[in-house]
NUZA-732257 format. One record per residue (C-alpha): residue number from 1; residue in one letter; x, y, z. Coordinates in nm, 4 decimals. Each point is the difference from the previous one (the first is absolute). Layout:
seq_type_u_v_w
NUM_A_X_Y_Z;
...
END
This chain:
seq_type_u_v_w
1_X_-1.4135_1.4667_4.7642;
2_X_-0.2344_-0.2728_0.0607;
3_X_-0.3229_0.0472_0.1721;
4_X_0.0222_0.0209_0.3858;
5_X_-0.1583_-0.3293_0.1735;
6_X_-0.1544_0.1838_0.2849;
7_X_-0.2057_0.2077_-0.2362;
8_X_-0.3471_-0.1959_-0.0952;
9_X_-0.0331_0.0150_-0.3729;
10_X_-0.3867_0.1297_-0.1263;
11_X_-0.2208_-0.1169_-0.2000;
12_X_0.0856_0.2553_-0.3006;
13_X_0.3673_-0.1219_0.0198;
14_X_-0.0217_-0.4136_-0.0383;
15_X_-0.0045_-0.1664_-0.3213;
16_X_-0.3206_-0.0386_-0.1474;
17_X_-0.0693_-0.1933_-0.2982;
18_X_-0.1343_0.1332_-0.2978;
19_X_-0.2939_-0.1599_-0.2785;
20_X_0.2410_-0.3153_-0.1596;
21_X_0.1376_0.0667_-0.4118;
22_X_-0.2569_-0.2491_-0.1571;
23_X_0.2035_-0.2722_-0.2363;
24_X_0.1554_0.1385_-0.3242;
25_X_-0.2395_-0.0493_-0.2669;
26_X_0.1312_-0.2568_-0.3108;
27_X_0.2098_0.2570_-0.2723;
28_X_-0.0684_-0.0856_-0.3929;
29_X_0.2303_0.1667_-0.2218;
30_X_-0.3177_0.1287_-0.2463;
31_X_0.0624_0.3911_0.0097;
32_X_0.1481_0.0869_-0.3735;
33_X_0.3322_0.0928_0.1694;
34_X_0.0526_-0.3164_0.1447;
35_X_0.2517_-0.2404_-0.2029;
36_X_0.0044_-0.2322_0.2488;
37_X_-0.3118_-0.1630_-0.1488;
38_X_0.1604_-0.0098_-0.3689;
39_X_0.3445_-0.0015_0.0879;
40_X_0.2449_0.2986_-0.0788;
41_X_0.0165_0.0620_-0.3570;
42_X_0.2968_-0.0298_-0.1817;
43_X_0.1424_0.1551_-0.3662;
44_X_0.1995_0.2619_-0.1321;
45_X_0.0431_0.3371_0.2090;
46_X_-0.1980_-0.1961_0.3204;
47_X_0.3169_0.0060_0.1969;
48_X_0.0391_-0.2989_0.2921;
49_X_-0.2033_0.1139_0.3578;
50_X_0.1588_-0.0623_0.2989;
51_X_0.0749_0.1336_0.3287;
52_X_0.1954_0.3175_0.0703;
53_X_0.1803_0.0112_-0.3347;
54_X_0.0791_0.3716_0.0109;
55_X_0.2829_-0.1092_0.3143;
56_X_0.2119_-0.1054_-0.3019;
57_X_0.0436_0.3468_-0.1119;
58_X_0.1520_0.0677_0.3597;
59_X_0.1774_-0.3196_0.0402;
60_X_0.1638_0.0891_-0.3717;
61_X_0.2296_0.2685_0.1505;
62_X_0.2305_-0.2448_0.1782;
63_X_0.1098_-0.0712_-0.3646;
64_X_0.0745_0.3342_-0.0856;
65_X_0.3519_-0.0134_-0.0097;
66_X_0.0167_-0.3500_-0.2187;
67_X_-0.2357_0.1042_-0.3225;
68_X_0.2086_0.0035_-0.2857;
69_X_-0.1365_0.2309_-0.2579;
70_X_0.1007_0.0557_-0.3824;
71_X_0.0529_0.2667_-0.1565;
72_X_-0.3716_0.1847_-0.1081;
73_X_-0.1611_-0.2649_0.3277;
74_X_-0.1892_0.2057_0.2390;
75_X_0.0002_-0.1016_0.3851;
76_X_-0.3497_0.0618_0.0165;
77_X_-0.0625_-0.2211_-0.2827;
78_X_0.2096_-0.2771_0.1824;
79_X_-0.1492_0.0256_0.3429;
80_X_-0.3723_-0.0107_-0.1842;
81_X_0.0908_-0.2939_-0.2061;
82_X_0.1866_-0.1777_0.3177;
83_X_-0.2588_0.0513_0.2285;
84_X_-0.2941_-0.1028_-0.2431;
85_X_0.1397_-0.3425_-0.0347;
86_X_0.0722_-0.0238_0.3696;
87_X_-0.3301_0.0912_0.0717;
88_X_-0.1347_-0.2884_-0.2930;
89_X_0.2341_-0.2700_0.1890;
90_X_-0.0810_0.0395_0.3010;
91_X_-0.4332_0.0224_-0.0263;
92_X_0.0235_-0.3119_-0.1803;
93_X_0.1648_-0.1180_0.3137;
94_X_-0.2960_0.1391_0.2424;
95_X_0.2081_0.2263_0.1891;
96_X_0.1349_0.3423_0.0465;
97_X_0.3153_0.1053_-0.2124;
98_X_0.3537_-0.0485_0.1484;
99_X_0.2882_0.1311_-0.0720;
100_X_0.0970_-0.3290_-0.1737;
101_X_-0.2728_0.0251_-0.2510;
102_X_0.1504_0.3696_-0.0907;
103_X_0.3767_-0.1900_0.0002;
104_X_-0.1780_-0.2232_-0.2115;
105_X_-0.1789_0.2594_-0.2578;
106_X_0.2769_0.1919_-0.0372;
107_X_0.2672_-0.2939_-0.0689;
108_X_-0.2751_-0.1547_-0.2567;
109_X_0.0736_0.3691_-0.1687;
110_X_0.3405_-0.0407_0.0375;
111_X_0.0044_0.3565_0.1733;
112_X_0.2244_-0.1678_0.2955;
113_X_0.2986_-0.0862_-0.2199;
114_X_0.1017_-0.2804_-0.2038;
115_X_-0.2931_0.0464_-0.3045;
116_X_0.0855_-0.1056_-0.3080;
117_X_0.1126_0.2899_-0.2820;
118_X_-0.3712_-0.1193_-0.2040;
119_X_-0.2080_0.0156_0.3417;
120_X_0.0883_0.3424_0.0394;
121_X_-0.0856_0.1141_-0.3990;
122_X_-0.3233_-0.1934_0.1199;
123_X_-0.0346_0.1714_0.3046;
124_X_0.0674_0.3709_-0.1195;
125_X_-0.3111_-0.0236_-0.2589;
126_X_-0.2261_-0.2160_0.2241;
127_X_0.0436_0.1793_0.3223;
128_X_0.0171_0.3763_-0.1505;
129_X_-0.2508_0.1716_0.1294;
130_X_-0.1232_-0.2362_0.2362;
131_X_-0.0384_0.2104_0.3217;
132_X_-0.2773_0.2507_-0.1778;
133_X_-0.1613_-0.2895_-0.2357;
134_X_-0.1852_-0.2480_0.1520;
135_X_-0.0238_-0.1999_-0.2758;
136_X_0.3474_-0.0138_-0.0895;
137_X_0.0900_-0.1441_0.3830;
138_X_-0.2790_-0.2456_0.0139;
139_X_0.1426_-0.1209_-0.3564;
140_X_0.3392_-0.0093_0.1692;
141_X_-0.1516_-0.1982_0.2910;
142_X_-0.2001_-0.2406_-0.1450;
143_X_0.3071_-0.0790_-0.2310;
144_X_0.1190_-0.2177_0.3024;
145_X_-0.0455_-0.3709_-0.0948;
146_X_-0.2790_-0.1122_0.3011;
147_X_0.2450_-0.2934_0.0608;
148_X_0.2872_0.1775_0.0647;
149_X_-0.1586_0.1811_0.2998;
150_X_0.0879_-0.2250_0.2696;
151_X_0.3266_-0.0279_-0.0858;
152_X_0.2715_0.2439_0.2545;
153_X_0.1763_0.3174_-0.1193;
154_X_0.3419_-0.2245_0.0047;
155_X_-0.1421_-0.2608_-0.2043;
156_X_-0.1320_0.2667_-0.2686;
157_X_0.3765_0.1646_0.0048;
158_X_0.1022_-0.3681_-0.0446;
159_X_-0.2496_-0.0149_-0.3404;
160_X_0.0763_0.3600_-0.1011;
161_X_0.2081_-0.0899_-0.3367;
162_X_-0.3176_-0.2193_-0.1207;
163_X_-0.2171_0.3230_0.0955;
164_X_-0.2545_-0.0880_-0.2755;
165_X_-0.1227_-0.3012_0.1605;
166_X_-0.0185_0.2119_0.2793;
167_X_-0.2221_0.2891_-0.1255;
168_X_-0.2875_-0.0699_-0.2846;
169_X_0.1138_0.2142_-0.2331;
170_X_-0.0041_-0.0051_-0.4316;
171_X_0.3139_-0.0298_-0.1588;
END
């Protein structure tokens, strides 16, 4: 209930102002952990920052029922190697993942039907063992051309059959 009007307030109860924050001071990114400074550093094993990647592993299990595995795949394995290029498309987009970039990681793998017979020999060697080696999922998502990124899950189902334009990948 709100304060009664016939009651005189005191002096201990009105507002009083307090010493004023002084003006931020001007930030320079010169501490060693800043990268702001030199810029983030890219190269094998550095992943792609961004912002609340780890919500693709949540948003991953609305596809649970679609991933296609072969015979010796592991779901783990899939999920890992699904999410890591989810979580590559969409930092280099400046945003949090969605479940579009996991539609789209996991249709690049084929893992949501429709994968060629030689994507999935591909797939079984590249992504084994990709949920307990980090080096074997960052291989698997940095093997995602950087130009194909922007494209939509339905346009990389469209492109599926030429899957080696798709993914950098040796012969």
């Amino acid at each position: 209930m709100a304060v009664d009007p016939h009651v005189k307030p005191r002096l201990v109860d009105r507002p009083r102002s307090g010493t004023p924050m002084p003006p931020a001071r001007h930030f320079r990114p010169d501490r060693p952990g800043d990268v702001v400074a030199t810029g983030q550093p890219t190269g094998p094993l550095l992943g792609s920052p961004g912002p609340d990647l780890g919500y693709a592993l949540s948003l991953v299990d609305r596809f649970a029922d679609q991933i296609e595995l072969a015979p010796h795949e592991h779901r783990a394995d899939a999920v890992a190697a699904g999410c890591a290029i989810a979580m590559r498309r969409c930092s280099v987009l400046g945003r949090a993942p969605t479940a579009r970039d996991v539609e789209f990681g996991l249709t690049l793998l084929g893992y949501l039907g429709g994968a060629p017979a030689d994507l999935v020999e591909w797939r079984r060697h590249a992504v084994h063992g990709a949920s307990h080696h980090y080096s074997e999922l960052r291989r698997v998502a940095d093997a995602a051309r950087p130009e194909i990124l922007t494209l939509s899950p339905g346009e990389v189902a469209e492109r599926l059959a030429d899957w080696r334009q798709l993914l950098a990948v040796e012969s």
